[in-house]
C-alpha positions as CSV (number, residue, x, y, z in Angstrom):
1,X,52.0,188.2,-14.8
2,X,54.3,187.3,-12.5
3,X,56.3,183.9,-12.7
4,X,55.7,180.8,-10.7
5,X,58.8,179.5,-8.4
6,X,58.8,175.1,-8.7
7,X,59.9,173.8,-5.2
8,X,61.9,170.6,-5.4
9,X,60.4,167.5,-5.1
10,X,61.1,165.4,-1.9
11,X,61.5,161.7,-3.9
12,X,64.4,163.8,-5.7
13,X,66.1,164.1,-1.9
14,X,65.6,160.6,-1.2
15,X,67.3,159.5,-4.8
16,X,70.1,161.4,-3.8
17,X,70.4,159.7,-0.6
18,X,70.6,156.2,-1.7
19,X,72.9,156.8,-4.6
20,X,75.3,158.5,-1.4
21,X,75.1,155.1,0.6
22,X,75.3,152.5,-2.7
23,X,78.6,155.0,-3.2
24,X,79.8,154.6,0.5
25,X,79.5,151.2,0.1
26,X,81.2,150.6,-3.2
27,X,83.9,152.3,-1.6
28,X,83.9,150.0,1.6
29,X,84.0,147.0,-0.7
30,X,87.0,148.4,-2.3
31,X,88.7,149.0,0.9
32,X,88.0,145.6,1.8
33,X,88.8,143.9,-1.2
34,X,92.0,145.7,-1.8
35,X,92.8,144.6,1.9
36,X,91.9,141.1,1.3
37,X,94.5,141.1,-1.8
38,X,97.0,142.5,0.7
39,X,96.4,139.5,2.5
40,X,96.6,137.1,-0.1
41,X,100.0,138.8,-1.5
42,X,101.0,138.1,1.7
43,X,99.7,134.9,2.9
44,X,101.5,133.9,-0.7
45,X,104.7,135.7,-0.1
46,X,104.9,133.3,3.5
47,X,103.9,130.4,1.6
48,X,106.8,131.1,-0.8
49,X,109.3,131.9,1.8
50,X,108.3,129.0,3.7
51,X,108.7,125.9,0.7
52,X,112.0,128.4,0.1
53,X,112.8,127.7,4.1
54,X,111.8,123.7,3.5
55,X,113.2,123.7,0.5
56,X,116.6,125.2,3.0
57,X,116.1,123.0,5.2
58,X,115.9,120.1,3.5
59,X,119.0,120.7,1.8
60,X,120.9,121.4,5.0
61,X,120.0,118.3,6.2
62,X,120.9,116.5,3.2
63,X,123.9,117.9,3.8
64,X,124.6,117.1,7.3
65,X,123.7,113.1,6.3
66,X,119.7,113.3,6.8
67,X,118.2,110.4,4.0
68,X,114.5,110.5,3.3
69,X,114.8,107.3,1.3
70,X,116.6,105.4,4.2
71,X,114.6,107.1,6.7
72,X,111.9,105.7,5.0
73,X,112.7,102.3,4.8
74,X,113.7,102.0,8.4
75,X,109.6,103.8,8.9
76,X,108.6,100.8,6.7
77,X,110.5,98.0,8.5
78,X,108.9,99.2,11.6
79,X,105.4,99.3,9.9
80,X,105.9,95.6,8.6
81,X,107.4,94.5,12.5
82,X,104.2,96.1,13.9
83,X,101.7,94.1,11.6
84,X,103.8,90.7,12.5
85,X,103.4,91.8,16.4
86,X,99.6,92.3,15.7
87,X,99.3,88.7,13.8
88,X,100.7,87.8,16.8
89,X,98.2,89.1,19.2
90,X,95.5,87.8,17.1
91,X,96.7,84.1,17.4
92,X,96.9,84.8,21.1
93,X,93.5,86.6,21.7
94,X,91.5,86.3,18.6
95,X,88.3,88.2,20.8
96,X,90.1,91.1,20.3
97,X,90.9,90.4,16.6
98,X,88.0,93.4,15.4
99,X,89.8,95.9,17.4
100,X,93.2,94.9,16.5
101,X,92.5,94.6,12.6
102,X,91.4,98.6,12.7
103,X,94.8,99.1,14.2
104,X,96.7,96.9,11.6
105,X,94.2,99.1,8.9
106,X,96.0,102.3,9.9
107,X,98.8,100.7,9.9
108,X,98.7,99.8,6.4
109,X,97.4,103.4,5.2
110,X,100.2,104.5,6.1
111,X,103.0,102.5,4.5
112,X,100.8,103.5,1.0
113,X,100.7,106.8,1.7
114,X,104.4,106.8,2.9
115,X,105.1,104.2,-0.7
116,X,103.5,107.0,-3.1
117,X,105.4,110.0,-1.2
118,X,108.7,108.1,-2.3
119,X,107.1,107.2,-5.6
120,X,106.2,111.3,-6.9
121,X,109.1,112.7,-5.1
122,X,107.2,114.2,-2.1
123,X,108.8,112.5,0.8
124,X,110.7,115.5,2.7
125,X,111.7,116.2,5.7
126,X,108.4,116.8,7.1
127,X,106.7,114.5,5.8
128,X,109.0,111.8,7.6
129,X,108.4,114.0,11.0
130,X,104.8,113.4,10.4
131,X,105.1,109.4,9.8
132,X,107.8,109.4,12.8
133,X,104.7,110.5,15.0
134,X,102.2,108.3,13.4
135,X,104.9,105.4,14.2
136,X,105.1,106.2,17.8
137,X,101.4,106.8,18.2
138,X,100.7,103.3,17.1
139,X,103.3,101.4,18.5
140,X,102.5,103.0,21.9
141,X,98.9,101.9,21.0
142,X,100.4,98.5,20.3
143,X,102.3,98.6,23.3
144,X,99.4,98.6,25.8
145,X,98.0,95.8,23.8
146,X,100.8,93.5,24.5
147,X,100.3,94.3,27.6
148,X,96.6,93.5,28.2
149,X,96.7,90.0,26.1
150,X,100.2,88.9,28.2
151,X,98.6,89.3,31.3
152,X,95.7,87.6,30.0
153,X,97.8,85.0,28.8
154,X,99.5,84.6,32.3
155,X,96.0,84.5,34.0
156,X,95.6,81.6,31.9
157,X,98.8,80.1,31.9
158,X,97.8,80.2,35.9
159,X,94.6,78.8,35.5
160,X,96.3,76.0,33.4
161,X,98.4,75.3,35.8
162,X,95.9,75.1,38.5
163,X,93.9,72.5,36.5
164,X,96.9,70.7,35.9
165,X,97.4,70.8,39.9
166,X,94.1,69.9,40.5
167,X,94.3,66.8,38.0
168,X,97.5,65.4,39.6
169,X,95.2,65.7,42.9
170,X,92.7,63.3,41.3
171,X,94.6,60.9,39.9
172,X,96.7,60.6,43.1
173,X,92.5,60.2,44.4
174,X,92.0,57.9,41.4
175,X,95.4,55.8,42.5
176,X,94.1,55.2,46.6
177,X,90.8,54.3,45.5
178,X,91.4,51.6,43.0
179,X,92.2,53.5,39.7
180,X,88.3,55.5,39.9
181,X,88.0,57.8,37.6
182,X,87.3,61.2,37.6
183,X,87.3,64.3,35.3
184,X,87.4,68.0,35.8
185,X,85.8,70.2,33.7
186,X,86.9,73.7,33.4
187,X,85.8,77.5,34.4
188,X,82.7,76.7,36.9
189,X,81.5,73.6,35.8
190,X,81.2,70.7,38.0
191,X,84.5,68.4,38.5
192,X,83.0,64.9,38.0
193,X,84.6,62.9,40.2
194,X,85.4,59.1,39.7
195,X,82.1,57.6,41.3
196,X,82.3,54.1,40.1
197,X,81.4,51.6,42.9
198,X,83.6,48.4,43.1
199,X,82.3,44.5,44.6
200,X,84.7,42.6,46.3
201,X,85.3,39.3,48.4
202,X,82.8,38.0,45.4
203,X,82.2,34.4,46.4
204,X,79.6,32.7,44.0
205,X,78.4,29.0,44.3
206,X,75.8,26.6,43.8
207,X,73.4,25.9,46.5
208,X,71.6,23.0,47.0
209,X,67.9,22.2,49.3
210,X,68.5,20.4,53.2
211,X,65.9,18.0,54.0
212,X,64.7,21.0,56.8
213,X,64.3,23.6,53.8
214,X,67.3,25.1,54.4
215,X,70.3,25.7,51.6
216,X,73.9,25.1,51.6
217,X,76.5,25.3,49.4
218,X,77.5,22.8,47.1
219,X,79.3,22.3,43.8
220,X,77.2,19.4,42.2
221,X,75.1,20.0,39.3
222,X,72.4,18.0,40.0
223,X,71.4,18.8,43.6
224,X,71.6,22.5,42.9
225,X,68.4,24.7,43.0
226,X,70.0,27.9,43.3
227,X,72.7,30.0,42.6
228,X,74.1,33.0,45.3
229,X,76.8,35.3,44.7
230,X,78.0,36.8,48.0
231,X,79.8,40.1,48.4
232,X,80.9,43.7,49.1
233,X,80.4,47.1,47.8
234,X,83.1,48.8,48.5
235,X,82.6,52.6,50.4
236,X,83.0,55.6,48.2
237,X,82.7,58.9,49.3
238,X,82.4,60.5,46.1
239,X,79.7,58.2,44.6
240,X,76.0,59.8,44.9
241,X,74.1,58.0,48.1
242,X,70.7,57.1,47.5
243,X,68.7,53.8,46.1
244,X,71.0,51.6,43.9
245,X,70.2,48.5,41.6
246,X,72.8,45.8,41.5
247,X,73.1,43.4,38.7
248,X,74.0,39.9,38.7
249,X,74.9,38.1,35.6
250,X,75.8,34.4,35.3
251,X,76.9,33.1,32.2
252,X,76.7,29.1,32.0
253,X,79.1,26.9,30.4
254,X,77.6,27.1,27.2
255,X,77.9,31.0,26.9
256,X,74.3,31.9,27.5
257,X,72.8,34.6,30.0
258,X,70.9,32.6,33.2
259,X,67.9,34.9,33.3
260,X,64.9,34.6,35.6
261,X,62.8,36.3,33.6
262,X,63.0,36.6,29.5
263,X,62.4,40.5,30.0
264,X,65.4,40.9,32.6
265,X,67.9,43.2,30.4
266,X,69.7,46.4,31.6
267,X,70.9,49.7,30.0
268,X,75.2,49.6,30.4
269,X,77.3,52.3,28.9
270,X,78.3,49.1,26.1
271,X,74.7,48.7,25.2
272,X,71.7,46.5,25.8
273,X,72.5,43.0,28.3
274,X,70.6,40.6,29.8
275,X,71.1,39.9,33.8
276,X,69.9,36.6,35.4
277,X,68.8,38.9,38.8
278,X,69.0,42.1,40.5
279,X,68.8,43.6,44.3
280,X,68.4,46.9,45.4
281,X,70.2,48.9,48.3
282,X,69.8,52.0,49.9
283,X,73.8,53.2,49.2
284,X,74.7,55.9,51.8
285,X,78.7,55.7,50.4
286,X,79.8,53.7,53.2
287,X,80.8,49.7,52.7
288,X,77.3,47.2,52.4
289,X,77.3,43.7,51.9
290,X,74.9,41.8,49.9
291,X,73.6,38.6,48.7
292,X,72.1,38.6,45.1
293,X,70.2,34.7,44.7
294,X,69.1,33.2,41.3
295,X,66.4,30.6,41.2
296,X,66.4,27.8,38.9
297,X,63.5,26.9,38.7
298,X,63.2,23.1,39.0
299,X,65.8,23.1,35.8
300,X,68.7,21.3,36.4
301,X,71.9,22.8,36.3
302,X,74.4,22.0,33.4
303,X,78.3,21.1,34.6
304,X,81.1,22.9,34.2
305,X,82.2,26.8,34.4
306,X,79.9,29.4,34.9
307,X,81.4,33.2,34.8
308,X,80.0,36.0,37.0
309,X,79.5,39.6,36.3
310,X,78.3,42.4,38.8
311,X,76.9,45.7,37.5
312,X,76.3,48.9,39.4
313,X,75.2,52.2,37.6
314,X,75.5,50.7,34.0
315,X,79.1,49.7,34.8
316,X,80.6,46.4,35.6
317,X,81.9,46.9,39.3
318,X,83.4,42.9,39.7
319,X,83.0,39.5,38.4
320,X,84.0,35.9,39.6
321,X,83.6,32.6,38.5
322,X,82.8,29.2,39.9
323,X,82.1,25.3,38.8
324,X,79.5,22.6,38.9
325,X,80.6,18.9,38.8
């Protein structure tokens, strides 16, 4: 009998195969790990050589006079100067306090971070380099700030100065039309303008009744059935034109309010008063004169002083007096 020849099996091939690449690969790996330790040894060998150059450097410049620890302090003084400049600014512009807090934040950081390098002994050469440029950065940064809020500041300083310009203009105004008054409100709003009406040429008496039903003046107690205060509002160009009330208020010898009607009282900036009579006029801020007449009613007038007071837009614009024998 003759023998039988087994052919190898093709899953044997493919074994082989993938043991091959898992072996390629391992060896890649090592390649790559063993280059990546190169790397290290040398990255570390720099390192080393570089804290050995620092450490050079440092010393050379110790020796040519270079102080960490006075470099420091001068960093520190110019930290502390920068913080008063920004208190400053604050007190000037206090809108842009947010903005200028961040800047005294980083500010502040920084003189820790530059207190606990002196404290553990790491404040070098470098590291002052690195505040040195922090330092500039932020005083250049406070720089332009100073900048911005000063010209601000002049703007306003200008503005002030044109208000105060402006007031000297009304009060001259104010002085050449009998002391009115007249207030200026800032940025847009409306300069009120002294608008108080004056009367003038007041001339109040008593009137008495002609046999032909006509008046005249007279100072006697007895014969008088009336009472007319005569005079001028003066012209005003700056007081609002339209329909006015005038108040007339006669106070008798006995202090007490002549009033035609018990209802007559008026509104005035002082409060509530009582007025004997009133006219209106049609006010187009030129000069007007006027007549204002209170009746008595068939009541016979008491003797002595009477006092006058005229009222124009709840403020007393004139007064006079008179007397009845």
């Amino acid at each position: 009998m003759s023998e039988k020849i087994e052919t190898p099996k093709r899953g044997n091939g493919a074994f082989i195969i993938i043991i091959l690449l898992l072996l390629i690969g391992l060896a890649y790996m090592a390649t790559k790990v063993s280059s990546k330790n190169a790397e290290f040894n040398n990255c570390s060998n720099e390192n080393k050589e570089l804290k050995a150059d620092m450490a050079g450097m440092n010393q050379m410049l110790k020796d040519i006079g270079f102080n960490p620890e006075e470099m420091s302090n001068d960093l520190t003084k110019n930290f502390s100067e920068m913080l008063k400049t920004y208190d400053e600014l604050i007190k000037k512009d206090a809108s842009k306090a947010d903005s200028l807090n961040v800047q005294k934040d980083k500010i502040i950081e920084l003189m820790k971070d530059l207190a606990n390098s002196k404290k553990n002994g790491s404040l070098d050469a470098r590291k002052i380099a690195q505040m040195t440029r922090e330092n500039n950065t932020l005083r250049n940064i406070m720089k332009g700030y100073v900048v911005q809020i000063d010209s601000l500041n002049t703007l306003n300083k200008k503005l002030g100065s044109d208000l105060d310009e402006t007031t000297n203009k009304l009060s001259s105004t104010e002085t050449e039309r009998d002391n009115y008054k007249r207030d200026a409100e800032v940025y847009g709003e409306k300069v009120k303008i002294g608008q108080k009406l004056q009367a003038f040429s007041i001339n109040t008496t008593g009137l008495r009744m002609k046999l032909n039903n006509t008046t005249e003046a007279s100072d006697k107690a007895k014969s008088c059935v009336q009472i007319r205060s005569s005079f001028t509002i003066s012209e005003n160009s700056l007081a609002n034109a339209g329909t006015k009330t005038v108040y007339m208020q006669i106070i008798d010898p006995d202090g007490k309010t002549l009033q035609a009607k018990s209802s007559n009282t008026v509104q005035l900036e002082q409060g509530t008063i009582a007025y004997s009579d009133k006219k209106e006029i049609d006010y187009n801020n030129q000069s007007i004169d006027l007549s204002i007449y209170y009746d008595l009613k068939n009541k016979e007038a008491i003797k002595g002083n009477y006092k006058v007071k005229i009222y124009c837009d709840g403020l007393l614009i004139g007064s006079d007096s008179f007397s009845l024998k």
